[in-house]
N, C-alpha and C positions, 0 to 999 in steps of 0.2 A: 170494750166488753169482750170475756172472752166465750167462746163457747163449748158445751162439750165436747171432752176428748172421741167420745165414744163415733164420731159422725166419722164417714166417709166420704172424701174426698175425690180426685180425678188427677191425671197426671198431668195438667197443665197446670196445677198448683201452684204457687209461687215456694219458690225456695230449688232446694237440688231438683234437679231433673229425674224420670225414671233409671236415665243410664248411671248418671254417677251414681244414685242410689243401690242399683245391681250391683257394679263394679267394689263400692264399699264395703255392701253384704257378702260379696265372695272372699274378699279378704279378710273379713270379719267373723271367722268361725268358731265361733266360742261355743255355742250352744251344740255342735255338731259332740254324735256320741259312737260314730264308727269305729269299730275297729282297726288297726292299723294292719299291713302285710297282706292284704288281698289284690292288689293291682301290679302282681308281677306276674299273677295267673291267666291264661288266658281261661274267656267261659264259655263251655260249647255250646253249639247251636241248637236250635229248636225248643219249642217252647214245653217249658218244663225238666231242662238239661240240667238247670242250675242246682243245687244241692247245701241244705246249711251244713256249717261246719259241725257242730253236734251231732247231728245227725250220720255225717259223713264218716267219724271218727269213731264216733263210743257205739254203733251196732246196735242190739236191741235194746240195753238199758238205754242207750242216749232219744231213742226214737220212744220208750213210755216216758221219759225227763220231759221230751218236746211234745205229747199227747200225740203218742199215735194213729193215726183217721185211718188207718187202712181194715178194711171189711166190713165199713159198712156205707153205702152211696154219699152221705152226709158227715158220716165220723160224729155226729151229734151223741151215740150212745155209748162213746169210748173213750170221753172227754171225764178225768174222774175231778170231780166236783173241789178236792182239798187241793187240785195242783194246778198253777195259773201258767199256760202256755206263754212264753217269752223267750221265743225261735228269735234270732238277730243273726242278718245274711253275712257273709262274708261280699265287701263290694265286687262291683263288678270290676275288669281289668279295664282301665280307662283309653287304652288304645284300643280295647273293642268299644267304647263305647264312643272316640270319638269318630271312629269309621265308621258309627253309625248315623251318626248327624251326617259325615259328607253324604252320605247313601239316602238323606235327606230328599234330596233334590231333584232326585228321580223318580221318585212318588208320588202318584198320581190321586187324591183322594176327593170324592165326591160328601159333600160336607151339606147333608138334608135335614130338615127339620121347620121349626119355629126362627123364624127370622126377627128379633125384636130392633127397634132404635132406643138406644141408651142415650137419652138429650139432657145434659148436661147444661144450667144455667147459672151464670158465675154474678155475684153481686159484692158490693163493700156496703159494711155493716153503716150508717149512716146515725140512726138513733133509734131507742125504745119508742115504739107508737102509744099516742095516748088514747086510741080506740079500744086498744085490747094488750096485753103481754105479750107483744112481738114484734121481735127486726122489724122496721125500714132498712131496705137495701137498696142501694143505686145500681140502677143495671148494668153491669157490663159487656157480657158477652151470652152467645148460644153455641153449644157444641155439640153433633150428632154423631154418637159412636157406635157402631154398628156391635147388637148383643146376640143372646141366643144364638142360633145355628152361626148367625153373621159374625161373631164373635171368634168362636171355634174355628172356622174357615182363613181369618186375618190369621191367629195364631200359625195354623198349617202353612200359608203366605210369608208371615214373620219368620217361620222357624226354616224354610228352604224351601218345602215341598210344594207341588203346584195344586191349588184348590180350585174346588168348581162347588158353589154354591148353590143349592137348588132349594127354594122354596117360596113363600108367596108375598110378595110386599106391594102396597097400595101406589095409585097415582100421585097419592098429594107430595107436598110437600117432602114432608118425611120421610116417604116412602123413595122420591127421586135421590134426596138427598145420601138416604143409605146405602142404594146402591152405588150412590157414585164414588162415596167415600169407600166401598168396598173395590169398584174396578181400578179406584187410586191406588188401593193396595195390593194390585195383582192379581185378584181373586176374577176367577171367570163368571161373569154375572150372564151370560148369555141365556141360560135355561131357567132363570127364576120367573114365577108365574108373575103379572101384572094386572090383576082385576082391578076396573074403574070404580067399584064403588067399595070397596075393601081399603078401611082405614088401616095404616100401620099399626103394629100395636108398640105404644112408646112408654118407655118406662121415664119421667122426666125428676132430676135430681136438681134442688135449687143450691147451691152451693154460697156461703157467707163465709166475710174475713176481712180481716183489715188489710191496709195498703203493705204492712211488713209484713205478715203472718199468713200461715196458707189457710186455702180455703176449705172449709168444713162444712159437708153436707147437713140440713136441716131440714129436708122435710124431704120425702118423696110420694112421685102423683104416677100411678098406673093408668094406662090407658089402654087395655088390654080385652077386659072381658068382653066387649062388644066387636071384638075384632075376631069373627069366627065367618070364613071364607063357604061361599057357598060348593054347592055340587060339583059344579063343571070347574071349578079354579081346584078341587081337591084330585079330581080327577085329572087335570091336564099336571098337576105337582106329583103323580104317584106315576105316571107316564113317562115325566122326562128322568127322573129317577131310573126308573126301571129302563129308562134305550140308552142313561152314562153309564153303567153299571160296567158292562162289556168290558170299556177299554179302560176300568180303574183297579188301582191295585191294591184299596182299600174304603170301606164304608163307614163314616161315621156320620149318627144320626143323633140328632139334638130336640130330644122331647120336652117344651115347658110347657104343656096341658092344653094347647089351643084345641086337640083332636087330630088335629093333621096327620100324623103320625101315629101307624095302627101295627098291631102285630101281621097284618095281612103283608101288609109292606115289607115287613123284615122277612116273613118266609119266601115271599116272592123274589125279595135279592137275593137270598141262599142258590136260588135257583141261575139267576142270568150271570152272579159274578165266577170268575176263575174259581176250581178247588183250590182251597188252601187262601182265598182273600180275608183277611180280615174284617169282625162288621163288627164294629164298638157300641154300644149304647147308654148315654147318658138323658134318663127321664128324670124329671124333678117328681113327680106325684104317681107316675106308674109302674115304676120299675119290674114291677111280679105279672105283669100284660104282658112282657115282652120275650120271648126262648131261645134257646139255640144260639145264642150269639156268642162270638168270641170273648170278650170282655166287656163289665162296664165298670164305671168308676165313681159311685152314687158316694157322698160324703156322708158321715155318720149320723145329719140329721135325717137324714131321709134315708136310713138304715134304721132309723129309729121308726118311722112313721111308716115303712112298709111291714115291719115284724112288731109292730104295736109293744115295743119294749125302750128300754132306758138303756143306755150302755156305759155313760162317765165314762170311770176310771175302770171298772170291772173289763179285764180282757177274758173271762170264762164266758161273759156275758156277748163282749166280740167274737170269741172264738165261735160259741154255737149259733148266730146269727150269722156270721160269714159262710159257715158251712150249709146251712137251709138256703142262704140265698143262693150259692152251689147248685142246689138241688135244684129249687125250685125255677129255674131261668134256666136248668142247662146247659151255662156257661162256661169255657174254659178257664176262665180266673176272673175272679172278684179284686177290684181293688180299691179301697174303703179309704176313703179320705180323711183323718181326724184333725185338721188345723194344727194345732200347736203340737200334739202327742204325734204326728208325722203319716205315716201310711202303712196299711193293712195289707199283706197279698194272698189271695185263699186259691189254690188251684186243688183240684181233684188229686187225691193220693200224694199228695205231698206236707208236709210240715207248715204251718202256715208263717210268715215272715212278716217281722216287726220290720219296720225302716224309717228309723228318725227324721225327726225334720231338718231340711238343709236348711243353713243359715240362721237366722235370730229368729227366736221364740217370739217374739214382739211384734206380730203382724201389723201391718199399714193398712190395709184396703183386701179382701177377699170378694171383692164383686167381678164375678167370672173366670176366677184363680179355675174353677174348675172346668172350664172350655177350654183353658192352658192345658190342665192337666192330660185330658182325654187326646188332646189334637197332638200332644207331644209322645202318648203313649199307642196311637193309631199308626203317625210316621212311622215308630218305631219297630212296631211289629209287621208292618208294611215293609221293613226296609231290612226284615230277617231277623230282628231281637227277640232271646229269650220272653218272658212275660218279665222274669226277677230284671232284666237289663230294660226293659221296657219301661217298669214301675219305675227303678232307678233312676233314668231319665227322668221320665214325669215327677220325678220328687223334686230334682233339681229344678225343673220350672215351675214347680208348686211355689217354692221355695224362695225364686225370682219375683216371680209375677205378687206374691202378696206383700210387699214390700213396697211396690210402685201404687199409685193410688189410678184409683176408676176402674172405668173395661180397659183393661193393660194387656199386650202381650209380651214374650217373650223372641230373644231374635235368635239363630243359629249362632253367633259371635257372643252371647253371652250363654248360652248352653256350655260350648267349648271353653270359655273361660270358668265355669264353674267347674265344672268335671275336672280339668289340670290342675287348679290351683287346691280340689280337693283331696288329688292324689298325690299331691307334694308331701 
């Protein structure tokens, strides 16, 4: 029996592996719509250095061609209505960008938030039940992969940099189990809260398939909304935050609605980390609660649900949503995740840049593509990257990670191998 395409799977899958699958996708660039002759450039530094070519060449006509934002905080009322912004960067120079991965590793990032367990149960389809219309499956195995803020955190570990995890996970089972698979992977679990009676919250995926054929998610079971931490566990989680803060050289904070995570908390780091650290944020439900941060990276359903609008295919309809969420957060650059149509970048006074999607339009699994994204564009601007070299990056792990199936990340060795064989 086969089952729907549409299900999502895990990287234990039977068939290719996560790596060869990368490996394939980087050789494989068909869908890729870059421009060629940008990586003999070098791109200066600091965020907002980078410049479109339009823009750079053709002076005032070429700047109302690309919708001019300058004069007014938003650009939302200079945007004219009959002409569709479609800015496209010139790349970035791939020896700055692979000195920016080595510079990886020196990066110190405190990775706060919602801590979730992604558990993972794998079966073979066995037969149609005759209680009701559905699988019998023989059980095979249980897998617990660390999501949410845990997720984010692996990524910054996978990708070189050193993570420190902070937030709040139960005694049970689940709860041991994720941190442990989290200290497996490097991540410093030292500071995460441990209340005794604070269930983890688990997001559980049953996975079906036959003995040749990979496995295909069929159903999934939340276990989340009961799992809201009392007083003293929020306060001992907003505590240790605020005393890593000091010796990190960048903040990312991973919002999935438990409450945990307050605007109070983001002002209060502004305050204890270095001038000039980065503080990224990625909310799923609150994004317009949150100010002043350097970046976040909210995908365009939830660009959709914070500005109670539709966006498809209409980029007039991106352009002036990217610009209010500008506004309205504060933030030094927006960067708008569209799945298959690629990535959005909006910074203050500047043109705003289209940037394709890397690799094949045919995604596999986007469950957590965007804790790749955020962790890979946090390193980066932690390690000196423009915002446009930073998004770059993050598009190349976008691009990676959705390819591989489940909570996947991405490794430093396959970053490096997609950026070179990009710029071939």
């Amino acid at each position: 029996m086969r089952l729907p395409q549409a299900a999502a799977g895990h990287a234990a899958a039977r068939g290719r592996g996560p790596a060869d699958r990368s490996r394939a996708l980087v050789r494989r660039r068909r869908s890729l719509a870059r421009p060629r002759g940008g990586t003999g450039r070098r791109v200066a530094r600091g965020a907002g250095a980078h410049r479109i070519r339009a823009h750079r060449r053709g002076g005032a006509g070429a700047r109302r061609q690309a919708g001019d934002h300058r004069g007014q905080p938003d650009g939302s009322g200079v945007l004219d209505p009959a002409r569709v912004v479609n800015v496209r960067a010139d790349r970035p120079d791939a020896g700055r960008l692979l000195g920016l991965i080595d510079a990886f590793a020196s990066q110190r990032i405190v990775v706060a938030g919602d801590l979730i367990a992604d558990e993972f149960i794998y079966g073979q389809i066995a037969r149609v039940s005759r209680e009701a219309p559905v699988l019998i499956l023989n059980y095979d195995s249980t897998e617990i992969v660390p999501g949410g803020a845990g997720n984010a955190a692996n990524n910054v570990a996978a990708l070189g940099g050193s993570a420190r995890a902070i937030g709040i996970a139960g005694r049970d089972e689940t709860g041991r189990r994720l941190v442990d698979v989290l200290k497996g992977n490097r991540v410093d679990v030292t500071r995460i809260v441990r209340p005794a009676a604070y269930p983890t919250p688990t997001k559980t995926r049953i996975l079906a398939g036959g003995i040749h054929s990979a496995k295909q998610q069929v159903v999934r079971i939340d276990r989340a909304a009961a799992a809201t931490a009392d007083e003293g566990a929020s306060q001992a989680f907003e505590a240790r935050v605020l005393a890593a803060l000091p010796r990190c050289d960048a903040l990312l904070v991973s919002d999935y609605g438990s409450g945990l995570v307050t605007p109070a908390l983001i002002a209060h780091a502004r305050e204890r980390m270095r001038k000039g650290a980065p503080v990224l944020v990625d909310s799923r439900y609150a994004l317009l609660r949150f100010r002043a941060m350097t970046a976040c990276t909210p995908n365009e359903s939830e660009v959709e649900q914070a500005m109670g609008i539709r966006i498809g295919d209409n980029r007039r309809v991106l352009e002036r949503a990217g610009r209010a969420l500008l506004q309205r957060t504060r933030a030094r650059a927006v960067l708008v995740t569209r799945g298959s149509r690629g990535m959005a970048l909006f910074e203050p006074e500047c043109p705003t840049v289209h940037i394709p999607i890397f690799g094949s339009d045919q995604i596999s699994d986007v469950t957590g593509a965007g804790d790749t994204v955020i962790a890979t564009m946090t390193l980066a601007l932690a390690a000196g990257a423009t915002f446009f070299e930073a998004a770059s990056l993050a598009n190349y792990s976008g691009g990676l990670v959705v390819m591989k199936r489940g909570t996947a990340t991405v490794c430093a060795d396959e970053l490096r191998q997609a950026v070179t064989i990009d710029a071939e």
